[in-house]
KOLSEKE-287933 format. One line per 3 residues: number of its first residue (from 1); their letters; for each residue x, y, z of C-alpha. Coordinates in nm, 4 decimals, padded with zeros to 6 digits, m for minus. Layout:
<nodes>
NUM> a> X:Y:Z ~ ...
</nodes>
This chain:
<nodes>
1> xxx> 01.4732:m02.6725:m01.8905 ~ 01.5906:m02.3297:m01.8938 ~ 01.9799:m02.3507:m01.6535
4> xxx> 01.9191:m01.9874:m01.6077 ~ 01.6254:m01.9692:m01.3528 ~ 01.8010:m02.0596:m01.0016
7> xxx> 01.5840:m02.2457:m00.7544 ~ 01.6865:m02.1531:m00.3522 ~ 01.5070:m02.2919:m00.0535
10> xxx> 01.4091:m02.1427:00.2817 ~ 01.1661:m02.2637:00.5045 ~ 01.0371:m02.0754:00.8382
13> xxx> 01.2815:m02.1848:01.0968 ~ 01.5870:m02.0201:00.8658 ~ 01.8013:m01.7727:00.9784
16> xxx> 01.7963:m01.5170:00.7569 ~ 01.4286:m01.6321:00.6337 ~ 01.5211:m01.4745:00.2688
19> xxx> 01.8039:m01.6726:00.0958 ~ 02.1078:m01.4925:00.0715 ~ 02.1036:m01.5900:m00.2879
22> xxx> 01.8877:m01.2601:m00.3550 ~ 02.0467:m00.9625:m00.4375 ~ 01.9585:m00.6516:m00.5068
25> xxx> 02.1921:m00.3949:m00.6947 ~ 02.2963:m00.0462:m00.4111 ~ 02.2052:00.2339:m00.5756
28> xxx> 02.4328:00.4007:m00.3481 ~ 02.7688:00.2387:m00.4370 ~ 03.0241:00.4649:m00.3765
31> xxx> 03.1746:00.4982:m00.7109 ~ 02.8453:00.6289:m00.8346 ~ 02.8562:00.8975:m00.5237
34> xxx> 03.1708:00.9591:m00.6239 ~ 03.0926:01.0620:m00.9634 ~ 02.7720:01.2282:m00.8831
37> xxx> 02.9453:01.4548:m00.6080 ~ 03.1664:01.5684:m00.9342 ~ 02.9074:01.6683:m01.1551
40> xxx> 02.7266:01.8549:m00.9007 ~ 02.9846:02.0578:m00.8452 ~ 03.0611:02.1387:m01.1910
43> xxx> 02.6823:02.2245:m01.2380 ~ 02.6978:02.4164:m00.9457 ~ 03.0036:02.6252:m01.0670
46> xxx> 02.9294:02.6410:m01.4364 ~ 02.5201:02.6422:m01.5048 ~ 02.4621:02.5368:m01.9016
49> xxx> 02.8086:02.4818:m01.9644 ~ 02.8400:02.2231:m01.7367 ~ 02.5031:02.0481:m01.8596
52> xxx> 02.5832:02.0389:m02.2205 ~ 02.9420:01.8928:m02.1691 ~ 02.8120:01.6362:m01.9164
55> xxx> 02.5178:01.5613:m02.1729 ~ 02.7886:01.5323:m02.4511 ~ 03.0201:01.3247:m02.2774
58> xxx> 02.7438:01.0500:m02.0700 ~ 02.4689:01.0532:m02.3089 ~ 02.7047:01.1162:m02.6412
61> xxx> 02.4619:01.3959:m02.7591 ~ 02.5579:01.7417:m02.8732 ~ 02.2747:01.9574:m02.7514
64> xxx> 02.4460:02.3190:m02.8258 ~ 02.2340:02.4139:m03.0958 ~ 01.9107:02.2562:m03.0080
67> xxx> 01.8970:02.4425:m02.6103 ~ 01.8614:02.3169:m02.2781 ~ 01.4675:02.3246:m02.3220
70> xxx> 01.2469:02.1484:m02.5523 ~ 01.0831:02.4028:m02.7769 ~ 00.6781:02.4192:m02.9175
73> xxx> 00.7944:02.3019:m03.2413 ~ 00.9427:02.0036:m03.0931 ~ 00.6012:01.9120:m02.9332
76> xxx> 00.4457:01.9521:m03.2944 ~ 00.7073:01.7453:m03.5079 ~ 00.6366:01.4741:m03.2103
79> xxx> 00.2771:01.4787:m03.2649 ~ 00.3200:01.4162:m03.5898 ~ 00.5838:01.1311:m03.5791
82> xxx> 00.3789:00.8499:m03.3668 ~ 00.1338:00.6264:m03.4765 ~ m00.2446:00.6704:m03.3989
85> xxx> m00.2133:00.3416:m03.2475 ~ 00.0129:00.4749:m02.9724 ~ m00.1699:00.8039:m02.9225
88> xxx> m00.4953:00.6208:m02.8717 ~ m00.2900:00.4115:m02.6053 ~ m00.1675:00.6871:m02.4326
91> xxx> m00.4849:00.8357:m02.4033 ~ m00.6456:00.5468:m02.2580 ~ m00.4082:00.5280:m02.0119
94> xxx> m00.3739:00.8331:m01.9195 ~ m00.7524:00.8590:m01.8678 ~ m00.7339:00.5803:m01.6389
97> xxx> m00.4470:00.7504:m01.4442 ~ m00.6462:01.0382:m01.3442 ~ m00.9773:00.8676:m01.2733
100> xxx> m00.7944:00.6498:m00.9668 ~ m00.5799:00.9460:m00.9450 ~ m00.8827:01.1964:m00.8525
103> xxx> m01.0087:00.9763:m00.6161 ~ m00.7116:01.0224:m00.3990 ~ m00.7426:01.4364:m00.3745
106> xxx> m00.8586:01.5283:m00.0612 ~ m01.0501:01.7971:00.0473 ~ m00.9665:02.1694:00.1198
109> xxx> m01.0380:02.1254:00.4639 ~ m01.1628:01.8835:00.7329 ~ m01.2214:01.9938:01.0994
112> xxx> m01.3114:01.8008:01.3900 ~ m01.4351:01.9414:01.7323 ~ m01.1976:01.7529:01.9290
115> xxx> m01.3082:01.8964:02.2303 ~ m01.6304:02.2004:02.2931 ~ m01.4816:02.4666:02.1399
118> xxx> m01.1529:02.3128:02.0144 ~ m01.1407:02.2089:01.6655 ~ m00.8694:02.0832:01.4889
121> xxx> m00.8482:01.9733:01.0932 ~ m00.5831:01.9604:00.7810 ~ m00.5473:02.1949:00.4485
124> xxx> m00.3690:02.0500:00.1842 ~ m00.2071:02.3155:m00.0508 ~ 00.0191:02.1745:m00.4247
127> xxx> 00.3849:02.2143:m00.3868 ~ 00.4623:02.5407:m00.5953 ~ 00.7083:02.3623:m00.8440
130> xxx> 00.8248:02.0038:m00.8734 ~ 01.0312:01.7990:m01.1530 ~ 00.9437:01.4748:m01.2614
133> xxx> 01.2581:01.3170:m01.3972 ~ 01.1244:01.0895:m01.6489 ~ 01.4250:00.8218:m01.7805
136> xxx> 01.5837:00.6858:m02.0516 ~ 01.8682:00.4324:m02.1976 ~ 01.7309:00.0424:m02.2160
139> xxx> 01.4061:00.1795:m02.3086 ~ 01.2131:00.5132:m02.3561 ~ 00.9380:00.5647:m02.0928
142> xxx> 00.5945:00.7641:m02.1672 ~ 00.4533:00.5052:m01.9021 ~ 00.6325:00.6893:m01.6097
145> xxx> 00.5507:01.0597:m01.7856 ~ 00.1782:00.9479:m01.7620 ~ 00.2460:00.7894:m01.4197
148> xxx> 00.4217:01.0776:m01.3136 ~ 00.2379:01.4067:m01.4789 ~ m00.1034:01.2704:m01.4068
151> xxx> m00.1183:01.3131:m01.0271 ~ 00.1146:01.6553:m01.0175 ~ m00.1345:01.7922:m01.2455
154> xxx> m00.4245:01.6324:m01.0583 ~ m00.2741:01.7904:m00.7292 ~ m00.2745:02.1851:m00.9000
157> xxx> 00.1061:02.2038:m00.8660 ~ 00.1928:02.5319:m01.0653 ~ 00.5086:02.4641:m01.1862
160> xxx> 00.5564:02.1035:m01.3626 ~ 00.9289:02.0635:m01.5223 ~ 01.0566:01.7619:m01.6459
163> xxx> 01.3973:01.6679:m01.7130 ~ 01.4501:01.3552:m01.9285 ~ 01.7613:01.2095:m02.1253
166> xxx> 01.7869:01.3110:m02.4881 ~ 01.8980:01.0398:m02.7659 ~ 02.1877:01.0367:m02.9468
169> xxx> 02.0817:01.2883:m03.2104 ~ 01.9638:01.5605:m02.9077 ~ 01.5942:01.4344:m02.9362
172> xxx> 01.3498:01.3762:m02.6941 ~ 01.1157:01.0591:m02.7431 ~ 00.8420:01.1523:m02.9319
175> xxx> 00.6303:00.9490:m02.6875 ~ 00.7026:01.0928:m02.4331 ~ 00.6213:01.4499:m02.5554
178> xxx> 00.3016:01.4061:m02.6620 ~ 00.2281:01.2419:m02.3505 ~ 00.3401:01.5440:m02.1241
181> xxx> 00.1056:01.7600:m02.3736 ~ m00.1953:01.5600:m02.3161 ~ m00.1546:01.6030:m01.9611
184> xxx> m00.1006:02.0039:m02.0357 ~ 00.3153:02.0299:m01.9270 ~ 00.5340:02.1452:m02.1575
187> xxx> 00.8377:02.2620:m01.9386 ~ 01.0845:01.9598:m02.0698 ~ 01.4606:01.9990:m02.0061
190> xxx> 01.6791:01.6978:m02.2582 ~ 01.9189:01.6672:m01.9257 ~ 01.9314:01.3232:m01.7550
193> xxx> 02.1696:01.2135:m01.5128 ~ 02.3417:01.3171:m01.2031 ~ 02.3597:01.6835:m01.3977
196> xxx> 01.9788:01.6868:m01.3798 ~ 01.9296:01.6663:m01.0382 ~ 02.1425:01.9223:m00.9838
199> xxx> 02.0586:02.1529:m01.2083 ~ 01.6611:02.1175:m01.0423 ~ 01.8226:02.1787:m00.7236
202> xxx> 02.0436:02.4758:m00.7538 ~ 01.9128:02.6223:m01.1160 ~ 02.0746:02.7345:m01.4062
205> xxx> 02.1009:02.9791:m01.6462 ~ 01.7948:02.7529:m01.8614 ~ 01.7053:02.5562:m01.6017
208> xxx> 01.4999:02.7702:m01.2734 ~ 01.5225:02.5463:m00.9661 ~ 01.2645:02.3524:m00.8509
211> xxx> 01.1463:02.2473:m00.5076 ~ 01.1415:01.8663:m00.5541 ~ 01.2298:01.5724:m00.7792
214> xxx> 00.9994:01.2969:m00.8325 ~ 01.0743:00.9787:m01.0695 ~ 01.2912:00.6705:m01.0955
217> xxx> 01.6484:00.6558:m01.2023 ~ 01.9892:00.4871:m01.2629 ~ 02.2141:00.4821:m00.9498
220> xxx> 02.4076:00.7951:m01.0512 ~ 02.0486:00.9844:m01.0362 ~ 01.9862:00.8208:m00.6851
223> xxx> 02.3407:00.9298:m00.5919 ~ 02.2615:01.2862:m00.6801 ~ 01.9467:01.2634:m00.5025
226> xxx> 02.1167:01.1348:m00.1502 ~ 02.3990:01.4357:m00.1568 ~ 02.1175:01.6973:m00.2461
229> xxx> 01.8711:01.6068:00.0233 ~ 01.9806:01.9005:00.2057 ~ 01.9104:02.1132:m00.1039
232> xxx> 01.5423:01.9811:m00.2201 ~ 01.2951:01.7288:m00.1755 ~ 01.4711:01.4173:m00.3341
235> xxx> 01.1485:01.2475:m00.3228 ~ 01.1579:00.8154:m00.2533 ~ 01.3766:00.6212:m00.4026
238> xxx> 01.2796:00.4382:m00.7273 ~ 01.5364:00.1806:m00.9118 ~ 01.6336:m00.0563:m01.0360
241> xxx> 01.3049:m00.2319:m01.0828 ~ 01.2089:m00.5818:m00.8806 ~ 00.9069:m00.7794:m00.8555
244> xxx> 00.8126:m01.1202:m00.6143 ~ 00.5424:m01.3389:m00.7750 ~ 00.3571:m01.5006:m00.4871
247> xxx> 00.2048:m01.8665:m00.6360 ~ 00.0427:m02.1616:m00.4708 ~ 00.0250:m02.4817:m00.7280
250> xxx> m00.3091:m02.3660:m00.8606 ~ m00.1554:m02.0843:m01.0423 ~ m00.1096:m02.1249:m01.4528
253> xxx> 00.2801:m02.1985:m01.4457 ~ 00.2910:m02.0508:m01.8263 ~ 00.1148:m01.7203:m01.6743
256> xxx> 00.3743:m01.7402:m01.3603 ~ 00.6519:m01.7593:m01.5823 ~ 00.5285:m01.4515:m01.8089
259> xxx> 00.5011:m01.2283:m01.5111 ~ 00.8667:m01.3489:m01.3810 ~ 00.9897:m01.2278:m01.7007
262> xxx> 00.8416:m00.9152:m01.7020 ~ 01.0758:m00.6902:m01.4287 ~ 01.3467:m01.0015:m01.5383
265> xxx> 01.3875:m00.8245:m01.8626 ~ 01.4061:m00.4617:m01.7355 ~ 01.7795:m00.4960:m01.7141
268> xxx> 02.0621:m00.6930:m01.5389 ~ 02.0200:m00.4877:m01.2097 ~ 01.6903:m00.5863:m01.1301
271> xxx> 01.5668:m00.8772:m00.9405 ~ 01.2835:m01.0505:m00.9855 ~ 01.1618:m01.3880:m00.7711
274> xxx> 00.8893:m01.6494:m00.7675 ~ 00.8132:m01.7711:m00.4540 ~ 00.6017:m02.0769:m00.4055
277> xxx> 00.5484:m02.4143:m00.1649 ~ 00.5626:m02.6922:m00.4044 ~ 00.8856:m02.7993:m00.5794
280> xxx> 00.6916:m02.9698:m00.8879 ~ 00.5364:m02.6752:m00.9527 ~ 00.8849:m02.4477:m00.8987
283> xxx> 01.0138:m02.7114:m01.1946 ~ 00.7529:m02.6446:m01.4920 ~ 00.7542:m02.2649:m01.4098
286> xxx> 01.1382:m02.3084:m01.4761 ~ 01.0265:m02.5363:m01.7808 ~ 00.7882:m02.2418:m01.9234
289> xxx> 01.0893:m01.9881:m01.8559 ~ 01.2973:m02.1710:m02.1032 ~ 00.9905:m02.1942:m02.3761
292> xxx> 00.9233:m01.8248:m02.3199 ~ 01.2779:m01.6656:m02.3067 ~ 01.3484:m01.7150:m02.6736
295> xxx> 00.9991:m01.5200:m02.7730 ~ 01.1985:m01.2231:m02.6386 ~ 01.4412:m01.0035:m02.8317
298> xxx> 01.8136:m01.0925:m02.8201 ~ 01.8987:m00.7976:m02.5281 ~ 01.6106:m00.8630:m02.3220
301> xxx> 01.6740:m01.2248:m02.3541 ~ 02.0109:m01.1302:m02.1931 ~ 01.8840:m00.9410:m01.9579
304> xxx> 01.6400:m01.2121:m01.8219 ~ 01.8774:m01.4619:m01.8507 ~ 02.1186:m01.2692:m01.5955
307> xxx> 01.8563:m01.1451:m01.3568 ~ 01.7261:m01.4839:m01.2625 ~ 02.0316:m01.6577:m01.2616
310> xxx> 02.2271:m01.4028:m01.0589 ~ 01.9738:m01.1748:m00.8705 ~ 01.6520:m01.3759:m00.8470
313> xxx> 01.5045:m01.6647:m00.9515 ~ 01.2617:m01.9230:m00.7514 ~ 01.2243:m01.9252:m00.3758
316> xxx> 01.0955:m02.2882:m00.2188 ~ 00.9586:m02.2531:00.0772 ~ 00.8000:m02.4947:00.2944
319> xxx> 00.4613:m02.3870:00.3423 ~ 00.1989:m02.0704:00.2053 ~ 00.2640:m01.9415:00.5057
322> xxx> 00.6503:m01.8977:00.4679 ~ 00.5648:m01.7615:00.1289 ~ 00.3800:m01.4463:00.2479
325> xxx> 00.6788:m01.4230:00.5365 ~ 00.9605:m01.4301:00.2765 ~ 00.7380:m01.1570:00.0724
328> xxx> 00.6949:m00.9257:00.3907 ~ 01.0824:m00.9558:00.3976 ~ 01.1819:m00.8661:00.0733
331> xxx> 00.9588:m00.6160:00.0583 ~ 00.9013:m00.5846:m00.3220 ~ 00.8110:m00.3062:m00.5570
334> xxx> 00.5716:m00.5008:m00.7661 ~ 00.4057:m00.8042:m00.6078 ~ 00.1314:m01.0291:m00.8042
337> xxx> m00.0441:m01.2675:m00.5890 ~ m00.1228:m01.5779:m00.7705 ~ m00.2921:m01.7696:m00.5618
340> xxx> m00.6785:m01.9815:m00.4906 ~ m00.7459:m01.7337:m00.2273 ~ m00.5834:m01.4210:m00.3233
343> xxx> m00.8151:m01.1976:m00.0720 ~ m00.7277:m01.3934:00.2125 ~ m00.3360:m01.3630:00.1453
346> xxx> m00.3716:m00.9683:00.0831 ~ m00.4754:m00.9261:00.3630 ~ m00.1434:m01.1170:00.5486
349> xxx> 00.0807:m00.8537:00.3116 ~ 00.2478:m00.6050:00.4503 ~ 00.5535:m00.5050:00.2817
352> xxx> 00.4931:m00.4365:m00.0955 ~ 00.4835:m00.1045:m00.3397 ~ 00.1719:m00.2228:m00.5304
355> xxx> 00.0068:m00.5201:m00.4945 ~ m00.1888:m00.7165:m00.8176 ~ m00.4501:m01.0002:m00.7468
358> xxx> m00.7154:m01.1673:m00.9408 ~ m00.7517:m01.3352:m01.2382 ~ m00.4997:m01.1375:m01.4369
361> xxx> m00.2583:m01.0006:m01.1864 ~ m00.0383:m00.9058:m01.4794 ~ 00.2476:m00.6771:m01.3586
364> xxx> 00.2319:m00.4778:m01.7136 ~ m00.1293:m00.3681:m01.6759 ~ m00.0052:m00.1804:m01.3728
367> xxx> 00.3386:m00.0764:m01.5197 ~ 00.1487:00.0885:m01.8438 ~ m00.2563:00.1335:m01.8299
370> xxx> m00.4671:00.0061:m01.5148 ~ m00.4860:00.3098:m01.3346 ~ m00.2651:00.2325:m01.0148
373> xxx> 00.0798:00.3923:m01.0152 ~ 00.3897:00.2408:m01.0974 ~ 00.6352:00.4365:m00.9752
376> xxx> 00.7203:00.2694:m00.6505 ~ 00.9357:00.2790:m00.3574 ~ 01.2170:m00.0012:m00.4553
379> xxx> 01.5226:m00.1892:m00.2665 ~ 01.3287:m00.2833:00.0218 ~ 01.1956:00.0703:00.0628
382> xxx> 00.8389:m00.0692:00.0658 ~ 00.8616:m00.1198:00.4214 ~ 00.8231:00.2119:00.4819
385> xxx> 00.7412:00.4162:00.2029 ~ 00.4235:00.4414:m00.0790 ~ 00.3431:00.4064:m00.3905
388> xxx> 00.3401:00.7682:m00.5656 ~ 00.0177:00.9067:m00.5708 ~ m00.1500:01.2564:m00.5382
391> xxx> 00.0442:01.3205:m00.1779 ~ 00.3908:01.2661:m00.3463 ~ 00.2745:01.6489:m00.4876
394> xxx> 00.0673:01.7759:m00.1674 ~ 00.1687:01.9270:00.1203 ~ m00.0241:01.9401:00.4842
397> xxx> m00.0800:02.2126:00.7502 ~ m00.2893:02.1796:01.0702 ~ m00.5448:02.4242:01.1178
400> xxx> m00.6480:02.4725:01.4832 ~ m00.9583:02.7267:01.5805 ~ m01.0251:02.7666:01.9523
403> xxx> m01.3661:02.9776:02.1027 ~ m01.3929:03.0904:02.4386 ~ m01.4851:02.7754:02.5299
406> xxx> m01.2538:02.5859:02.3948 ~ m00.9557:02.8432:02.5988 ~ m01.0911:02.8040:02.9006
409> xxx> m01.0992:02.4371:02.9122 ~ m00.7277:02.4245:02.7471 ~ m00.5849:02.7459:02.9218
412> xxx> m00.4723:02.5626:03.2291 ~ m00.3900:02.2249:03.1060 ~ m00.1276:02.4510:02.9268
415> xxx> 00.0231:02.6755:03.2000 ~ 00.0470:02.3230:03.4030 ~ 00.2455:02.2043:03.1493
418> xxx> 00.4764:02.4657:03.0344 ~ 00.5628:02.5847:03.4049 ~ 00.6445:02.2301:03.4793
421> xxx> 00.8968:02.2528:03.1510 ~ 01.0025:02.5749:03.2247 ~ 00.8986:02.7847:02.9400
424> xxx> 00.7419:03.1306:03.1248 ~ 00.6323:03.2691:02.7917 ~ 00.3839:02.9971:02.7208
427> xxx> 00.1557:02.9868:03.0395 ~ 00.1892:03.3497:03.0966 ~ 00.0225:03.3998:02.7527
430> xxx> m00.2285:03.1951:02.7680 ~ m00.2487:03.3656:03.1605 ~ m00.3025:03.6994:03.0259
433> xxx> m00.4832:03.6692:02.7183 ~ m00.7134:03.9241:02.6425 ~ m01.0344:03.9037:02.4605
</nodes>
């Protein structure tokens, strides 16, 4: 049995109901908002110059000759470098993305006569530019340029940039580029980092400003996005990745296992947990850990190996119940439900970024290819915020239309009102109105 998989216990009378066990890494330490507050300034005061040395000295590439901005030819020589295999899977994803991505768009306007005369309804207009800052370092991610470009497109924003890390050589994935030109963007900035976010929010020399930043990052990223709220939309938080598995003892341990593993091996600050009623079954999913962890590679067995024996691992509980409440606490970014009656427990969820039920509630079908996003709100964030989806790219404005009707019925509900607070301007208008 695998030593690395931690079993804790709660049970509904305990004070706090989630073990204290579980942690979950701060993306705003203040080391990182230290740093971050450093580069912004530099950006701030030096445009390019400031990018390329910060992209030199965090990401060890020398981008000098190669520009700020990804050129066409880049695009082509990208094209050309992945397999058909992979285009063929981007393609089906991406076609997936924008069918449940559609669905969301609303429509130009809706009125409704609240009253005779008085009608009331929303316009939704895109944002005119956003970024979509799409990462890289433990892995390369076309998944979240698909996630991300799919529903800014979908929404008619404008002006799409994205701003992802470059390798070591100054490249950009090749992946990831011939995703953004299936989707039709091809405004990509190799600048990741706290010097990123900046560079979106005050603009440089390369770089024009944009008007928000959408995307998940490291906690230097989230750092820069805290300190420039004031500056643009820095969009919800996203990172490090988590995930709660919710099981009952009819659930496949082997498949339990699998799906622990999956935001397990994401890196050592994420947190994944099990949580389940029945210590049996708790002790062969920790069985099928240990038979599954050395099918991994050698860093992501690492990874795993840290995450569940230091962030996550198995929550006991005493009862279903408990389950759902420990769940609802946490508050995770990707929750599977693994249960007999996964409907009924859906509907007791609260708290939870995206939620995956059936017979193959496989958290990588969501990450990659299903249709649902997977950029989600993350550290607990789920309480309040939503998944990304065509809104993260839309803005709202009331649109009110009054007749004659409609004003005299309203007219002196409103000088009642104002003259009681005080404002002389507002019931003398409507007072002397003339149509």
């Amino acid at each position: 049995m695998s030593e690395a998989v931690r079993i804790l216990t709660t049970t509904a009378n305990a004070d706090p109901l989630l073990p204290e066990g579980i942690r979950r890494v701060q993306v705003s330490a203040r080391e990182a908002e230290s740093a971050a507050r450093d580069i912004i300034e530099g950006v701030r005061a030096r445009g390019d110059e400031a990018l390329i040395e910060f992209t030199r000295r965090y990401d060890g590439a020398d981008i000098t000759s190669l520009g700020i901005r990804v050129s066409p030819e880049e695009f082509d020589a990208a094209d050309a470098q992945i397999d058909a295999s992979v285009r063929e899977a981007l393609a089906h994803a991406i076609r997936n993305i924008r069918t449940f991505h559609e669905s969301q768009m609303p429509g130009d306007l809706a009125m409704v006569e609240v009253e005779h005369g008085v009608w009331c309804g929303d316009r939704f207009t895109p944002l005119d530019s956003v970024c979509l800052y799409v990462p890289r370092g433990r892995g390369a991610f076309a998944s979240v340029m698909c996630m991300l470009g799919a529903p800014a497109v979908i929404a008619g924003v404008p002006r799409v940039a994205v701003c992802t890390p470059p390798g070591p050589d100054g490249s950009i994935d090749a992946a990831t580029l011939v995703a953004a030109r299936m989707l039709g963007i091809d405004e990509i900035y190799r600048i990741g980092g706290a010097q990123a976010v900046a560079a979106i929010a005050f603009g440089t020399q390369s770089v024009p400003a944009c008007a928000k930043i959408v995307g998940p990052g490291n906690v230097y990223v989230s750092a820069a996005r805290a300190l420039l709220a004031d500056v643009l939309d820095p969009g919800a938080p996203a990172g490090p990745s988590e995930s709660a598995i919710l099981c009952d003892a009819t659930a496949d341990p082997r498949n339990a296992a699998w799906n622990l593993l999956i935001e397990a091996e994401h890196g050592e600050n994420s947190c994944a947990i099990l949580v389940v009623h029945d210590r049996a079954y708790a002790d062969r999913v920790v069985a099928e850990v240990a038979t599954a962890l050395p099918k991994l590679t050698e860093q992501r067995q690492t990874y795993a190996n840290e995450v569940l024996a230091r962030n996550g691992g198995i929550i006991l509980t005493d009862a279903l119940e408990t389950s759902i409440a420990v769940v609802n606490a946490f508050a995770p970014e990707h929750l599977a439900i693994m249960c007999r009656e996964p409907w009924d427990v859906l509907g007791a969820i609260r708290n939870a970024g995206e939620v995956l039920i059936g017979d193959y509630p496989i958290i990588s079908l969501g990450n990659y290819a299903m249709g649902v996003n997977a950029i989600l709100p993350t550290g607990g964030a789920a309480r309040t915020r939503s998944c990304v989806s065509v809104d993260d790219f839309l803005k709202r404005s009331s649109v009110g239309y009054v007749t004659r009707r409609g004003y005299d019925a309203l007219a002196p509900v409103v000088s009642t009102m104002s003259r009681d607070e005080g404002f002389s301007a507002h019931h003398l208008a409507v007072e002397n109105w003339t149509k």
